[in-house]
C-alpha positions as CSV (number, residue, x, y, z in Angstrom):
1,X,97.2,137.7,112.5
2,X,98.5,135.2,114.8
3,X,101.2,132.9,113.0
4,X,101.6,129.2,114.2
5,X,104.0,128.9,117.3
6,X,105.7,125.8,115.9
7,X,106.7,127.1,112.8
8,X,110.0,125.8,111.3
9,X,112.5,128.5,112.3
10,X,115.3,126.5,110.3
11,X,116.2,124.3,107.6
12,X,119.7,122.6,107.1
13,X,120.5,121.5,103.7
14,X,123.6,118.9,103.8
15,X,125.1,118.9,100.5
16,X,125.2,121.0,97.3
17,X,125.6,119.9,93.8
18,X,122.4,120.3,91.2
19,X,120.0,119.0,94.0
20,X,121.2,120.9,97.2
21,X,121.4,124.3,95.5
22,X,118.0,123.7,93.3
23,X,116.3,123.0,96.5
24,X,117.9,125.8,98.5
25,X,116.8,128.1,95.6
26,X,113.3,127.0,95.7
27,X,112.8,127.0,99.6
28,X,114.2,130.5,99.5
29,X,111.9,131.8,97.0
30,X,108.7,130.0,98.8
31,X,109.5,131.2,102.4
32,X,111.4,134.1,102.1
33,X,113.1,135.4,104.9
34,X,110.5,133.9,107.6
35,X,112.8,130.4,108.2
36,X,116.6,130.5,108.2
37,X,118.2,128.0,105.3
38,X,122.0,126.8,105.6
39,X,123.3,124.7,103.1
40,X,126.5,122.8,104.0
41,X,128.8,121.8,101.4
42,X,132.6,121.2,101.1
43,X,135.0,121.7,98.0
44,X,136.4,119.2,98.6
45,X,133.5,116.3,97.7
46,X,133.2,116.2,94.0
47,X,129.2,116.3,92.2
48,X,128.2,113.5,90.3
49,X,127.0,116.0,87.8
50,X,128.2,115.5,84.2
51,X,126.1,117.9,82.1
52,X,122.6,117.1,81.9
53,X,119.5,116.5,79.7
54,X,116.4,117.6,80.9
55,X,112.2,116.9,80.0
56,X,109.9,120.3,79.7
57,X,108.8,120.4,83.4
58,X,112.6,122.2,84.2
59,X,110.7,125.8,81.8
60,X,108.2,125.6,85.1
61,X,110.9,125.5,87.5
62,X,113.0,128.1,86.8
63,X,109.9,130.0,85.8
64,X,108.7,129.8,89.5
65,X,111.8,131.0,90.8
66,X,111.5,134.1,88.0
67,X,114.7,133.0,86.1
68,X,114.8,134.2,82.8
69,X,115.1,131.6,79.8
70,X,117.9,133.7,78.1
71,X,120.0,134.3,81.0
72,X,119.5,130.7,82.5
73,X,121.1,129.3,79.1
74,X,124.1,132.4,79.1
75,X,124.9,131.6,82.3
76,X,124.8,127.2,81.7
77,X,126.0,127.6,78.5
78,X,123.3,125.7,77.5
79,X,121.0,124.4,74.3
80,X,117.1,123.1,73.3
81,X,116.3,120.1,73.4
82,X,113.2,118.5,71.5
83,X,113.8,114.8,72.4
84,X,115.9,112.1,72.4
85,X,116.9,109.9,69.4
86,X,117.6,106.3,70.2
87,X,119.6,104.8,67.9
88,X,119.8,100.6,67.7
89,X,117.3,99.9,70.8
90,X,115.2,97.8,69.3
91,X,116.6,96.1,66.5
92,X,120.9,97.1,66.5
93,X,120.1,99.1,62.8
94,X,116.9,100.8,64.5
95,X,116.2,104.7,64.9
96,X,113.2,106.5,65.8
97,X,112.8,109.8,68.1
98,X,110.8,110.2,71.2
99,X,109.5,113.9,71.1
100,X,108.8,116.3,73.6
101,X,104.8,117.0,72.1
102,X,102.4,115.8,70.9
103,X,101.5,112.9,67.6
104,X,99.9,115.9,64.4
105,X,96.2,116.3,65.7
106,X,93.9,113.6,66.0
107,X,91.0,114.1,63.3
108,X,87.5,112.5,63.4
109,X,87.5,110.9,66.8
110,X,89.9,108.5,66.2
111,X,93.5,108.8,67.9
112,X,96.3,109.2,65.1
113,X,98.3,106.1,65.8
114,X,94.7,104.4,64.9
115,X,95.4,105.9,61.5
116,X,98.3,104.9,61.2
117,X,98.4,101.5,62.0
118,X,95.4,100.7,59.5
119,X,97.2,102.6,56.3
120,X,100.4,100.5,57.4
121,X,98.6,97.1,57.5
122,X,97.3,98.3,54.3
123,X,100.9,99.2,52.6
124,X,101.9,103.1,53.5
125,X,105.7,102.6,55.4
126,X,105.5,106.2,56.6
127,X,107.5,106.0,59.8
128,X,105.4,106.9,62.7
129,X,108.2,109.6,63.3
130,X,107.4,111.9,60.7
131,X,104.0,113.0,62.7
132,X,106.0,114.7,65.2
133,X,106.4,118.8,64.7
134,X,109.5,117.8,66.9
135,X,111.3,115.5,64.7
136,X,110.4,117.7,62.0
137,X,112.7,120.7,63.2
138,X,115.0,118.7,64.9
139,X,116.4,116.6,61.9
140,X,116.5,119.8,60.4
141,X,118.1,120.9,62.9
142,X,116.3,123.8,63.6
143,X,114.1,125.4,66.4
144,X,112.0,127.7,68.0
145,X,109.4,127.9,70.6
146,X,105.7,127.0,70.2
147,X,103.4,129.1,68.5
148,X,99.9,130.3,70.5
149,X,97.7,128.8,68.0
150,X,96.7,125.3,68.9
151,X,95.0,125.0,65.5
152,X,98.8,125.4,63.6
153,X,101.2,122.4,63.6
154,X,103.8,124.8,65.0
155,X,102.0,124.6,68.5
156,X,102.3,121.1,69.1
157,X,106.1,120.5,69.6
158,X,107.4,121.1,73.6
159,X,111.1,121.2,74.4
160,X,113.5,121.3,77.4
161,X,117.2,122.3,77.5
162,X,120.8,120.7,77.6
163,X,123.4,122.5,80.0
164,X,126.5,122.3,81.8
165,X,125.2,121.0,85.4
166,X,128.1,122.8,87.7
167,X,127.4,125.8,85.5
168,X,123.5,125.4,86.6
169,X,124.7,124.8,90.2
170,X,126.3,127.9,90.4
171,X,123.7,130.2,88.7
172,X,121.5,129.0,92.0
173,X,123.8,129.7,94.2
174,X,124.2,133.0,93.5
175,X,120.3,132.9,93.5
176,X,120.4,131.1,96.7
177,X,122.5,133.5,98.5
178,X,120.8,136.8,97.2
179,X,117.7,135.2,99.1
180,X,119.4,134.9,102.5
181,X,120.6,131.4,102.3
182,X,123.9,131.2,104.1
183,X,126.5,128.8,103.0
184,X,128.6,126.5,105.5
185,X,132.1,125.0,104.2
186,X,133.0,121.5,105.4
187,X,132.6,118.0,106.1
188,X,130.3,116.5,108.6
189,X,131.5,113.7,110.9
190,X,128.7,113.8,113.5
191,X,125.5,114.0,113.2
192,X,123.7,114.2,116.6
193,X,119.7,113.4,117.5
194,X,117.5,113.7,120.1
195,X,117.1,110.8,122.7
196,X,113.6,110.3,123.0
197,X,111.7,111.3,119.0
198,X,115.0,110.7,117.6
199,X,115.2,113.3,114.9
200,X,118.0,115.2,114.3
201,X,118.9,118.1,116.3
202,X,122.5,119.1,114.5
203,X,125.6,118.1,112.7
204,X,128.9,118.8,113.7
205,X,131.7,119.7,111.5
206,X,135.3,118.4,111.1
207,X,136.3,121.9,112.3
208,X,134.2,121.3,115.6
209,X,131.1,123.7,114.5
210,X,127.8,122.6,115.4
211,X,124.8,123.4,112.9
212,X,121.5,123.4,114.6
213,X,118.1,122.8,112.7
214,X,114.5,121.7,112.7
215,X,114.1,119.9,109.4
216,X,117.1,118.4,107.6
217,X,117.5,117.9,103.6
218,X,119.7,115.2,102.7
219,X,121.5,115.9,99.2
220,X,124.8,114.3,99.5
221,X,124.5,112.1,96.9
222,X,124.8,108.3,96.4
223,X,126.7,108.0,100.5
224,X,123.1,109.2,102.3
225,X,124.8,110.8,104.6
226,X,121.5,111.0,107.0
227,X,118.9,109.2,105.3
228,X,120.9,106.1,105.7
229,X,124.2,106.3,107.3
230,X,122.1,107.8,110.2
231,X,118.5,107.1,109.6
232,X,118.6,103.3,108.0
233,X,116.1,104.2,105.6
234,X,117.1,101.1,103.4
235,X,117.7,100.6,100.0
236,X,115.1,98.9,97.6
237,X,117.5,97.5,94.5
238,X,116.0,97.3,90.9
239,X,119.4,95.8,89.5
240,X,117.4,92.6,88.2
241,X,115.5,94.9,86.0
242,X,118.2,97.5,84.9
243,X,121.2,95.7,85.0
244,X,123.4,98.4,84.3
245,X,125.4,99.6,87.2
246,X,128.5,101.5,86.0
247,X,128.7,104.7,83.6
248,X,132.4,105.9,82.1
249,X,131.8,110.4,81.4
250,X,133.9,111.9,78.7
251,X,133.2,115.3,77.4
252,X,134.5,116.0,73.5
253,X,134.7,119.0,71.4
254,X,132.0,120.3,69.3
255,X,132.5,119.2,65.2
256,X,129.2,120.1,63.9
257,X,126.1,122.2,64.1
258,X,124.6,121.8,67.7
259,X,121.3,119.6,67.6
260,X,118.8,120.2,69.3
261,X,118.1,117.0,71.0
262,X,119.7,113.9,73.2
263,X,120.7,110.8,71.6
264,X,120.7,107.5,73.1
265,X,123.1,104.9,71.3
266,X,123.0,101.0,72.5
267,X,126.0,99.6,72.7
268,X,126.6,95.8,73.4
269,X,126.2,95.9,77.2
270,X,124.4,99.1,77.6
271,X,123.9,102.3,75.9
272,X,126.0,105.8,75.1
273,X,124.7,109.3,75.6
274,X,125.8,112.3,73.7
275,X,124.3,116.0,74.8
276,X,125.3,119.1,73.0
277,X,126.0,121.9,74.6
278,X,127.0,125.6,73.7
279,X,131.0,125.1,74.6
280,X,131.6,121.0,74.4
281,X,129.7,118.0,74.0
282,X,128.8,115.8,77.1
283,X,128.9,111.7,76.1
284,X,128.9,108.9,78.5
285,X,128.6,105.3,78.2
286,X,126.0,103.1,80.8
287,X,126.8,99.5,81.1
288,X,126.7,96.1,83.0
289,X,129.9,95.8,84.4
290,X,129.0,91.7,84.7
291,X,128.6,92.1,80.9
292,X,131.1,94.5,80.3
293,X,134.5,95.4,81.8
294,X,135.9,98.8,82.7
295,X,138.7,99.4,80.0
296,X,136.5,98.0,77.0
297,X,133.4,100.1,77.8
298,X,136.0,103.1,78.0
299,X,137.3,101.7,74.6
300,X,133.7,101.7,73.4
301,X,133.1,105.2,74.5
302,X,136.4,106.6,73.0
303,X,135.5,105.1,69.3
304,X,132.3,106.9,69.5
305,X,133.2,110.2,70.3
306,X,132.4,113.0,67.7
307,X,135.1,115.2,68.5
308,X,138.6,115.2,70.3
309,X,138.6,114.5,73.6
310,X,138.3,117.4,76.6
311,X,139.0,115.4,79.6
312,X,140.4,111.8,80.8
313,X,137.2,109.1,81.3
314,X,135.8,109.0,84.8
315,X,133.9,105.7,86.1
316,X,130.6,106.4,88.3
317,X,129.1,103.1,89.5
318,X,125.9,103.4,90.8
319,X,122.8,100.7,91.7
320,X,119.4,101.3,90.5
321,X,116.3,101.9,92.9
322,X,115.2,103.7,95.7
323,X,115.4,104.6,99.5
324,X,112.5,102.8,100.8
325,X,111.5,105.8,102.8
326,X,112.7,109.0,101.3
327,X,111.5,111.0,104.4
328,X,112.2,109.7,108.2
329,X,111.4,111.7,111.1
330,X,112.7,115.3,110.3
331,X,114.6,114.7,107.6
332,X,113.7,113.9,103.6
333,X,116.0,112.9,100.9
334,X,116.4,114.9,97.8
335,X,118.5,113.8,94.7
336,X,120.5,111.1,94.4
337,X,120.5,110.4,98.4
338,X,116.6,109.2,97.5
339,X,117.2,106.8,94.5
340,X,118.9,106.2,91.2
341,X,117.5,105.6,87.4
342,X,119.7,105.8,84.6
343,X,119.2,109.3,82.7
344,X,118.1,107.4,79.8
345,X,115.1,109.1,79.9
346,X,117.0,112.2,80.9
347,X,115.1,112.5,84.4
348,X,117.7,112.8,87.1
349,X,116.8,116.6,87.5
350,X,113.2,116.1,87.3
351,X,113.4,113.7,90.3
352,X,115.3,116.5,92.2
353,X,112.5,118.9,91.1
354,X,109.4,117.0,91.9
355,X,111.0,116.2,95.3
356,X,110.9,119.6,96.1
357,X,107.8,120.5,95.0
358,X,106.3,117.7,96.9
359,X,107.7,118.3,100.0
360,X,106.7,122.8,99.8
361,X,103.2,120.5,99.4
362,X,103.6,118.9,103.2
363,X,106.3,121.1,104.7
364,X,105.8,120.5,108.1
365,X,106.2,122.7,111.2
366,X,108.4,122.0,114.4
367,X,105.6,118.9,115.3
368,X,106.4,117.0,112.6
369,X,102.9,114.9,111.9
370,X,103.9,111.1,110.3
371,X,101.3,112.1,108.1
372,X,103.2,115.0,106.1
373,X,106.3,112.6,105.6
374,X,103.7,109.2,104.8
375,X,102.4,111.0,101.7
376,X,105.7,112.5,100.5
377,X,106.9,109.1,100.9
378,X,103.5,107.4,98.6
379,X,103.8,109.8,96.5
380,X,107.8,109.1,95.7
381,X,107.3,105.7,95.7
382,X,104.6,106.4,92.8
383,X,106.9,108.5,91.1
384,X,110.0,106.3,91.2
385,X,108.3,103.3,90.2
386,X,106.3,104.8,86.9
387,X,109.4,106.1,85.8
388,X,110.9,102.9,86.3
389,X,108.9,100.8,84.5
390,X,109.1,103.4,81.5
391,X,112.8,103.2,81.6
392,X,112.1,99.1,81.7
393,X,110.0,99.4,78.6
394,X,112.9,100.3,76.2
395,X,115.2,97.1,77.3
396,X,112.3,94.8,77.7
397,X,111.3,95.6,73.5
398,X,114.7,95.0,72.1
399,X,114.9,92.9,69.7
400,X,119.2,92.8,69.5
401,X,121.4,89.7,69.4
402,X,123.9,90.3,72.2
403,X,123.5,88.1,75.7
404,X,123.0,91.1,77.5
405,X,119.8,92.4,75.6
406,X,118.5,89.0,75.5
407,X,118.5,88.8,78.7
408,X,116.9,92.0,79.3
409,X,113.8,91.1,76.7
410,X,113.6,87.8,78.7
411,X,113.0,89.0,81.7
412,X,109.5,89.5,83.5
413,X,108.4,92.7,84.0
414,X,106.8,94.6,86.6
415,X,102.7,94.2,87.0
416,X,101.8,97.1,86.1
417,X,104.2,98.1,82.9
418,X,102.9,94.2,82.1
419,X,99.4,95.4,81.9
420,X,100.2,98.0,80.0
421,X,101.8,95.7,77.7
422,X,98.8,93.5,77.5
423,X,96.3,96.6,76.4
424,X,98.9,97.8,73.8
425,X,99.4,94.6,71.7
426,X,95.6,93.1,72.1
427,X,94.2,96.1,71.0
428,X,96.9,99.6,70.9
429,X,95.2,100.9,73.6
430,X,97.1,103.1,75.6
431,X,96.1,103.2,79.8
432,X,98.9,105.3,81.4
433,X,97.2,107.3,84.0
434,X,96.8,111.0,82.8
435,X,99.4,112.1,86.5
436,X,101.8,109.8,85.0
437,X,104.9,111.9,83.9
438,X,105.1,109.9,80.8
439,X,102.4,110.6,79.1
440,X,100.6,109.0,75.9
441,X,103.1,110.3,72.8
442,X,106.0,109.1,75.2
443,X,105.3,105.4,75.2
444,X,103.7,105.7,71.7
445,X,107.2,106.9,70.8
446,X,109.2,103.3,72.5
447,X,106.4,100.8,71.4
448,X,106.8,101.8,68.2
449,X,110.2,103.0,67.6
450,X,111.5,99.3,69.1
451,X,109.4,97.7,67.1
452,X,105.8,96.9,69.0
453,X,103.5,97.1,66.8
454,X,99.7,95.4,67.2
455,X,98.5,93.9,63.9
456,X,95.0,95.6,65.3
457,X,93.8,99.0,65.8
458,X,90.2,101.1,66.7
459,X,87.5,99.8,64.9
460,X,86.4,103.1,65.2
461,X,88.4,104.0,62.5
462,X,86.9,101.3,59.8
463,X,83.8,102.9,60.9
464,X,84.8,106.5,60.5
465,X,87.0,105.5,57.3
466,X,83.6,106.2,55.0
467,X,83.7,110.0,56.1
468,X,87.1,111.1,56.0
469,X,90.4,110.2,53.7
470,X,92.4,108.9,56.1
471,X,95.2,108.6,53.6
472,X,94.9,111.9,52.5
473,X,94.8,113.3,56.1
474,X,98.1,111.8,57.0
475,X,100.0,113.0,53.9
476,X,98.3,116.5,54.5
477,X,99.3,116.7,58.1
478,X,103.5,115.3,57.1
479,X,103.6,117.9,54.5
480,X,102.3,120.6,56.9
481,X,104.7,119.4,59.5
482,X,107.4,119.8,56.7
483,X,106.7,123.0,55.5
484,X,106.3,124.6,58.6
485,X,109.9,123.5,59.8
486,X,111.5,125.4,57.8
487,X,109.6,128.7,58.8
488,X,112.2,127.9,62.2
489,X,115.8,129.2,62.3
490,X,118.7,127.3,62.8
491,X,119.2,126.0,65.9
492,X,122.8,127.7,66.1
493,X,121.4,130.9,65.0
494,X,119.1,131.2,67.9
495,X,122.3,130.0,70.4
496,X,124.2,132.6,68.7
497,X,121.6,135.2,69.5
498,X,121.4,134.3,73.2
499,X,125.7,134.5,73.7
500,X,125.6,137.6,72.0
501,X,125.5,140.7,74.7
502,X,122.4,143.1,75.0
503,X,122.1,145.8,72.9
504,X,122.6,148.9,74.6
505,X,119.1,151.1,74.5
């Protein structure tokens, strides 16, 4: 079989962290041997990476590469994670859970939430909440994976993991490296292109090597080495809708039982995270540092640790948006070269991961067709700005008194989250496109939890009302959801299980 002359011989990776080595792992396990992969990195540029929360699409990735769920978690030291709790986002004394699964079952045609709103306009205050198999286990603080039944409540809760990024780094390297990806150490201060296309032919590094490739992948973080030092791609700034530009990292100890989930604390300029892992507990604090200065948002952060302490506070500042084109000539952005969004919604590895999985979709050969690098470029734009305008959602629906919140509540929103909006409150309809990665439960989960709530809902449900007990149907499906929590173990009990070595056969 004749193979296609202009096939890429080699791909230069510049920069290493979650994004370089997760896309050197995945380019090695899609084309093998057949096109030589570098990565360049130096030890002496530190990651961003300050232990991350992730949403259930990660289970697909490492289950592409082969990697084992067990020895991905040994080797990251990491935990489960069934959603995120946000704690005072929509009022300041507010809580509610956004789960990784699905609203109970629909019954009779109508869609739950239907349900639900017409008992509570007619006096049942059963949080919304309690519907969710994943809020069941995780205030319980228990977990296990879904069953394979889809008519059992146990089947309807998904989850994704919390781990020690470096740790996660390194666990692909190794992966990397078994494949035939060769590592480079050092700094690049050159970057050389050809005269008349303009792409890039090599990089030079500050010891005088010269590293040769056909396509270059730009994951050196928020300085763009190529995509904008060298390329110009420019930089699309959401700041006027996510204010926050600055975040203050401070792992502490472990005081309690590890839960099995994220949770997302507003503050009075921005919000504090707090992900447990096996060995410590990650927390950072995101605010607005025109709201907010530096010492009292480290202050803030201190007073709300759990535990003592592991490390001394260190200040990222960051600006949210996007390169306005990821891709340019024969090189793409990957990771936090591309863009920026808060991980509020915990997707900062998702956007490395889709990024890769669009580009294996329009990996281009040695001619390097506009057309391969104008869809990766839609297609990111798509993805940025949907994620976005979720991440929007839960400022715009707070209801707290600081001048900070007001501000975000006040002001306008993007078209299309607007529309969405509009459908919700007129009528709780929900009109999220079905390739959206936030699907239906998800923004369920923020209109609700902050306090949206239509005084409306299906008439279908008056209509159906005469045939079923809708009453009765809800309580039935909370008590299930109850009960079959506690068929789960204890979320440290499965951890404990996984750090425990094999038994010998």
């Amino acid at each position: 079989m004749q193979t296609n002359p202009q096939m890429l011989r080699s791909i230069v990776i510049v920069g290493g962290g979650s994004a370089g080595w997760m896309t050197a792992a995945a380019l090695a396990n899609a084309v093998g041997t057949t096109v030589a992969i570098t990565l360049i990195e130096s030890d002496a540029i530190g990651t961003v990476g300050v232990g991350e929360a992730t949403i259930p699409p990660i289970q697909s990735f490492n289950a592409r590469l082969g990697i084992a769920e067990a020895d991905f978690l040994r080797a990251t030291r990491g935990s489960y994670k069934l959603g995120i709790e946000f704690v005072g986002w929509g009022a300041a004394t507010s809580r509610y859970f956004h789960p990784f699964g699905s609203y109970g079952a629909d019954f009779d045609r109508v869609s739950l939430h239907h349900w639900w709103l017409r008992e509570r306009l007619r006096g049942d205050a059963t949080p919304f909440d309690d519907f969710a198999m994943c809020w069941a286990l995780a205030r319980e603080n228990r977990f296990g994976a879904p069953v394979d039944n889809p008519r059992d409540v146990r089947s309807t809760h998904g989850y994704a993991y919390h781990f020690d990024a470096g740790l996660y780094a390194k666990f692909l390297r190794r992966y990397a490296e078994d494949r035939g990806v060769r590592r480079e150490e050092g700094r690049i201060n050159q970057v050389q292109r050809d005269g008349q296309t303009g792409h890039i032919t090599h990089v030079t590094l500050d010891d005088g090597r010269a590293i040769a490739g056909d396509f270059f992948v730009d994951c050196s973080g928020f300085a763009g080495l190529l995509i904008e030092r060298e390329l110009n791609a420019g930089f699309e700034s959401w700041a006027h809708w996510l204010p926050c530009d600055s975040a203050v990292a401070m792992p502490c100890t472990n005081t309690g039982p590890i839960t099995p989930y994220t949770r997302s604390t507003a503050h009075a300029a921005g919000w504090q995270w707090r992900i447990p892992l096996q060995h410590r507990q990650g927390n950072g604090h995101v605010y607005c540092s025109q709201a907010m200065g530096d010492d009292e948002a480290q202050a803030v952060l201190r007073s709300n640790l759990d535990g003592e302490a592991l490390a001394d506070p260190r200040v990222i500042r960051f600006t949210a948006g996007r390169r306005r084109h990821a891709w340019v000539g024969n090189c793409v952005a990957i990771g936090l070269s591309s863009g920026f969004l808060e991980p509020l919604e915990s997707t900062s590895l998702h956007l490395i991961q889709s990024a890769i999985e669009r580009l294996l979709l329009v990996l281009p050969d040695r001619n390097h067709d506009p057309l391969n690098a104008q869809e990766y470029n839609r297609a990111s734009q798509a993805e940025y700005e949907r994620i976005r305008d979720f991440i929007i959602l839960h400022y715009h629906a707070n209801t707290r008194p600081e001048p900070f919140w007001q501000q975000c509540a006040s002001t306008p929103v993007p078209d299309e989250l607007a529309y969405k909006i509009r459908h919700w409150m007129a009528a709780a309809r929900l009109v999220s496109p079905q390739d959206e990665l936030f699907r239906n439960p998800s923004w369920l989960a923020v209109y609700l939890g902050q306090g949206m709530v239509p005084d409306t809902y299906d008439t279908m449900a008056d209509i159906r009302a005469g045939t079923v007990d809708p009453a009765a149907q809800l309580r039935r499906l909370r008590g299930l959801m109850q009960a079959a929590a506690q068929t789960f173990p204890a979320h440290d009990a499965v951890l404990a299980r996984l750090a425990a070595p094999e038994p010998v056969a």
